[in-house]
C-alpha positions as CSV (number, residue, x, y, z in Angstrom):
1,X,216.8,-60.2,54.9
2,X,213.8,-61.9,56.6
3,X,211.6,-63.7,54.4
4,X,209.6,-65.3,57.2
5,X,205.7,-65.0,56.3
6,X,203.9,-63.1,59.3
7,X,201.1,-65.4,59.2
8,X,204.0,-67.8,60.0
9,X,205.6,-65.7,63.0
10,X,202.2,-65.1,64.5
11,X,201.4,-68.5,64.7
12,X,205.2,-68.8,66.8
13,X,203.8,-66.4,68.9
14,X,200.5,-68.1,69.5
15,X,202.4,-71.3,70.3
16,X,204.7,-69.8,72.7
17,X,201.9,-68.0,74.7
18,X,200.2,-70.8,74.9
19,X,203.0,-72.7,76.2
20,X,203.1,-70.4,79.3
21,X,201.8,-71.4,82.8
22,X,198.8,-70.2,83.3
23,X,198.2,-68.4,87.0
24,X,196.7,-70.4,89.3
25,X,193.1,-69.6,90.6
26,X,195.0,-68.8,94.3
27,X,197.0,-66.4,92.0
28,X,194.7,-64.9,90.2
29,X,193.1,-64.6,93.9
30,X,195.8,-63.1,95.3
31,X,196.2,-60.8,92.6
32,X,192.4,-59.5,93.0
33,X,192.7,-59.4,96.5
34,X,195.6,-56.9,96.2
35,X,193.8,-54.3,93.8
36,X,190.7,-54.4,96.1
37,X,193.1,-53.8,99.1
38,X,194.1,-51.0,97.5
39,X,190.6,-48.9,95.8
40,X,189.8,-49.6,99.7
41,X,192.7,-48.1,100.9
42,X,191.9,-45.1,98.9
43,X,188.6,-44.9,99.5
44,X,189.3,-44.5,103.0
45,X,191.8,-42.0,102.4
46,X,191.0,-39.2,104.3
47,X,191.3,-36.8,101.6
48,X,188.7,-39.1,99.6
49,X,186.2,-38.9,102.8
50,X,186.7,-34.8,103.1
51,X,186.0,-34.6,99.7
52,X,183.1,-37.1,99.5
53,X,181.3,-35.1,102.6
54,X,182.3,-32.0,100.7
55,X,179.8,-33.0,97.4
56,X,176.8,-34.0,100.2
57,X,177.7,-30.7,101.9
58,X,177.1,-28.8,98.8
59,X,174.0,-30.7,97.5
60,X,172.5,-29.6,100.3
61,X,173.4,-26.2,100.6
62,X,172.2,-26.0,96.8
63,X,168.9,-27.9,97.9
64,X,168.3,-25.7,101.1
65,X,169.1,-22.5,99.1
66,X,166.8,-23.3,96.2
67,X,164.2,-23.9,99.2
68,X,164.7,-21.0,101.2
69,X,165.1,-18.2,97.9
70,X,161.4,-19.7,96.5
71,X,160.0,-18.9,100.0
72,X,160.9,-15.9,100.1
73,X,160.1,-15.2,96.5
74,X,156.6,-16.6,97.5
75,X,156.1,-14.2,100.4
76,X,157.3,-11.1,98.2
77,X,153.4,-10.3,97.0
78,X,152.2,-10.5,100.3
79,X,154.7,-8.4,101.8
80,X,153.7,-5.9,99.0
81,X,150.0,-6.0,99.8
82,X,150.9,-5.4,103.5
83,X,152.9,-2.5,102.7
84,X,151.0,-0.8,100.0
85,X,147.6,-1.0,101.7
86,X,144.8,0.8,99.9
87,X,147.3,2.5,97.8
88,X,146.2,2.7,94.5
89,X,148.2,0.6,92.0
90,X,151.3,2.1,90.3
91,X,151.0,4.7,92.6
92,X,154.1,5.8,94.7
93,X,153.6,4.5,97.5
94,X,152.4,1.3,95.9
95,X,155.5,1.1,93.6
96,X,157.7,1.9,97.1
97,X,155.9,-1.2,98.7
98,X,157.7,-3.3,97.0
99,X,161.1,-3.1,97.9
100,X,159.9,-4.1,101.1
101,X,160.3,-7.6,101.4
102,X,164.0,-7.4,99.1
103,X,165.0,-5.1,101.8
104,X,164.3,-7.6,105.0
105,X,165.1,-10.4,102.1
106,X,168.6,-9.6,101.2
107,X,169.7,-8.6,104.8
108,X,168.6,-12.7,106.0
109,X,170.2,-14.5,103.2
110,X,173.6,-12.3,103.7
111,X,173.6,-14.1,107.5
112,X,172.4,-16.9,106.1
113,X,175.4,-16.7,103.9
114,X,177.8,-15.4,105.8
115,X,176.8,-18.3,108.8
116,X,177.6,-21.3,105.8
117,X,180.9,-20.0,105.9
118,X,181.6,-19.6,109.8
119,X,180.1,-23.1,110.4
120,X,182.2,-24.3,107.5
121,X,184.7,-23.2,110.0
122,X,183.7,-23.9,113.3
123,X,183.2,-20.4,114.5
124,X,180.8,-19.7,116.4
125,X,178.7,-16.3,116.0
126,X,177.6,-13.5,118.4
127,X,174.3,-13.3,119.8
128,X,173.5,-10.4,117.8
129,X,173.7,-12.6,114.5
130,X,171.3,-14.8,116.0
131,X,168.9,-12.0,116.6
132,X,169.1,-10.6,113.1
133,X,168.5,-14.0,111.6
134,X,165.6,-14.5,113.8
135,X,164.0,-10.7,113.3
136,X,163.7,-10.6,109.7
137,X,162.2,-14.0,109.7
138,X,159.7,-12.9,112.4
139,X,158.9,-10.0,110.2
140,X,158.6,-12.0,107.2
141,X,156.2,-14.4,108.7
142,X,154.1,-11.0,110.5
143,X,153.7,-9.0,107.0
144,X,153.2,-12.2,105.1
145,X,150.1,-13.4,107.5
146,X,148.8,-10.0,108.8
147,X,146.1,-9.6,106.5
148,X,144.5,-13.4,107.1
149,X,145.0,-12.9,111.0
150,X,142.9,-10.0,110.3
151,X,140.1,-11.6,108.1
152,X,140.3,-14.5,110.3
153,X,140.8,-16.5,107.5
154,X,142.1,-20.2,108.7
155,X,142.7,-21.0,105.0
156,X,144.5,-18.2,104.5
157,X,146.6,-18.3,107.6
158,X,147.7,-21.9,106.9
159,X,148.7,-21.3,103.1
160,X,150.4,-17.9,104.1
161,X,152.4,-19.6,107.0
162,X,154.0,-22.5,105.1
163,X,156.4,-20.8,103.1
164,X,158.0,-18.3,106.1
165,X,158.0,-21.7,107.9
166,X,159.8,-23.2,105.7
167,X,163.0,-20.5,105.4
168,X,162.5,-20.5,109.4
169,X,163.4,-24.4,109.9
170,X,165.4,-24.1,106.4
171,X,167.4,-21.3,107.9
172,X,168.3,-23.0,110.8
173,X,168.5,-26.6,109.3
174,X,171.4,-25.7,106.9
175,X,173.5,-23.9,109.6
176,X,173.2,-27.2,111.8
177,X,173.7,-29.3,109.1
178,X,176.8,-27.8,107.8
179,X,178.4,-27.8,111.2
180,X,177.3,-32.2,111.9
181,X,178.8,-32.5,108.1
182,X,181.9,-31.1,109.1
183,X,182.1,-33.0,112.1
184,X,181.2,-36.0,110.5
185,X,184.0,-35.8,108.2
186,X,186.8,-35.9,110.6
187,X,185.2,-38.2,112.8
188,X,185.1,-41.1,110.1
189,X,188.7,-39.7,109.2
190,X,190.5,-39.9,112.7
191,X,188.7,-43.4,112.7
192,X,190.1,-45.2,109.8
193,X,192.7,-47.4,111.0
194,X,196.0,-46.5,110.1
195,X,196.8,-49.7,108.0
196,X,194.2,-48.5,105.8
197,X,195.3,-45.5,104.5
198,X,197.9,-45.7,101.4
199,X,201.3,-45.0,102.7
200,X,203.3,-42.5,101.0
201,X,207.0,-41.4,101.3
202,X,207.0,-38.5,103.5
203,X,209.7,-35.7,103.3
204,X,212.2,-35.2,106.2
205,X,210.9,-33.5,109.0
206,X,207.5,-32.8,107.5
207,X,205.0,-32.7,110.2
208,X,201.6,-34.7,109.6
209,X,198.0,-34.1,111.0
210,X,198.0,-36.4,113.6
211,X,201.5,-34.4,114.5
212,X,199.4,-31.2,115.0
213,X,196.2,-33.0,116.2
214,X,198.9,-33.8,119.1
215,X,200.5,-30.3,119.6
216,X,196.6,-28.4,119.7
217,X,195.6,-32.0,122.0
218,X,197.9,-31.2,124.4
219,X,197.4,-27.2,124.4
220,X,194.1,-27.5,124.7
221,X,192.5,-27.1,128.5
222,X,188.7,-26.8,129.3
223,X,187.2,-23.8,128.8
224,X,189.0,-22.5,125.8
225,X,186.9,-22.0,122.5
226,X,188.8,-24.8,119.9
227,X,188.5,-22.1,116.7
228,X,191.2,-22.3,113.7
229,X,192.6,-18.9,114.8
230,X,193.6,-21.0,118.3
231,X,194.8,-23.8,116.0
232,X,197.3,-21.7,114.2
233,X,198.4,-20.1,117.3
234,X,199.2,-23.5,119.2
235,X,200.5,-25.1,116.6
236,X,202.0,-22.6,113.8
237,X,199.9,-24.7,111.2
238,X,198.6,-23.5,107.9
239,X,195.4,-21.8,107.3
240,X,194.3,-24.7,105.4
241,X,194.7,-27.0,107.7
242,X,193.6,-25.1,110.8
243,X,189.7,-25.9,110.2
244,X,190.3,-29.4,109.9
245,X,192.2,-29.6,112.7
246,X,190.2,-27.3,114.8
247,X,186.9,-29.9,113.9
248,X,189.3,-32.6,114.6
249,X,190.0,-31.5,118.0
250,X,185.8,-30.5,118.1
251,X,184.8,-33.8,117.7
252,X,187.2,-35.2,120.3
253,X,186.5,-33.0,123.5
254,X,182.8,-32.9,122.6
255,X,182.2,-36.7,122.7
């Protein structure tokens, strides 16, 4: 049985660690230099980029949104004055004024909506998208300024115009934005040089991005419309993975 005291066998062990060589300061250099070498090499990681331009991406969607729904909410009254005319309040037709502006409302932020996705994507939309957009905000900004056009009120024209002004640049500021973020993203990706990024054992025969960057490179001629539907026919890629490589390819024919 060990009768040892511990007070006795941690003093040993004090003694012993002391005893030990100490690393040297090109060591201990060495040793830092190899940890920062790799949080760098993750934080160039392209997955680490895609999914820092992904948290931008949505703070400003969230910001633009917020924006855009309190101009609108702004116009709604008025829309409704517009509308109901001289009706007299509560009436019908005054009651029926008010869906007015919802109506031209909802129909603008389901583009609006339905664009964050296709530039999300690189698609491009049909002119007739484009005009939709761009008649609901004209007749937003008409119905929400009518009534100070007609009093000739500057005061009232400038106040009434900000907020339709406002979703107009906000509407088309987000759509643009979305699309350079995207962009952006793969750009800085395809730029980190390769001894940057962590290496990781990679399965027989598994193809890589660069591999299908290739494949949709050499497919592509002038004059065809890089989408992610193309991507996946070229190169039999995922669904996933056709967006990224569809911007990819976006950024390098455009520049």
């Amino acid at each position: 049985m060990n009768t040892q005291p511990t007070g006795h066998r941690s003093g040993e062990g004090a003694a012993a660690a002391a005893r030990l060589p100490r690393p040297s300061p090109v060591d201990q250099l060495a040793a830092e230099a190899a940890e920062a070498a790799k949080v760098r090499a993750y934080q160039t990681h392209p997955d680490v980029v895609a999914l820092r331009v992904e948290q931008v991406r949505t703070q400003v969607d969230r910001l633009c949104w917020a924006g855009i729904v309190l101009g609108l909410a702004f116009t709604m009254t008025n829309v409704q004055s517009f509308a109901a005319g001289n009706s007299a309040p509560w009436s019908l037709p005054w009651l029926t004024a008010w869906l007015l502006d919802p109506m031209v409302s909802l129909v603008l932020l389901a583009i609006l909506r339905a664009e964050q996705i296709t530039a999300r994507h690189q698609v491009r939309t049909g002119v007739w998208v484009r005009r939709a957009k761009w008649s609901t905000l004209a007749a937003t900004y008409v119905m929400n300024t009518w009534e100070s056009w007609a009093d000739g009120s500057v005061s009232g024209i400038v106040l009434h115009s900000v907020p339709p002004l406002v979703v107009f640049t906000a509407a088309e500021a987000v759509t643009d934005l979305r699309d350079k973020l995207t962009v952006v993203a793969f750009t800085e990706v395809r730029d980190i040089p390769v001894h940057e990024q962590p290496t990781k054992p990679e399965k027989a025969g598994r193809k890589l991005f660069d591999d299908y960057l290739a494949e949709a490179r050499a497919a592509w001629v002038p004059g065809v419309n890089v989408t992610p539907a193309w991507v996946r026919q070229v190169t039999s890629c995922s669904r996933g993975l056709s967006s990224r490589l569809a911007a990819a390819l976006v950024a390098e024919v455009s520049s």
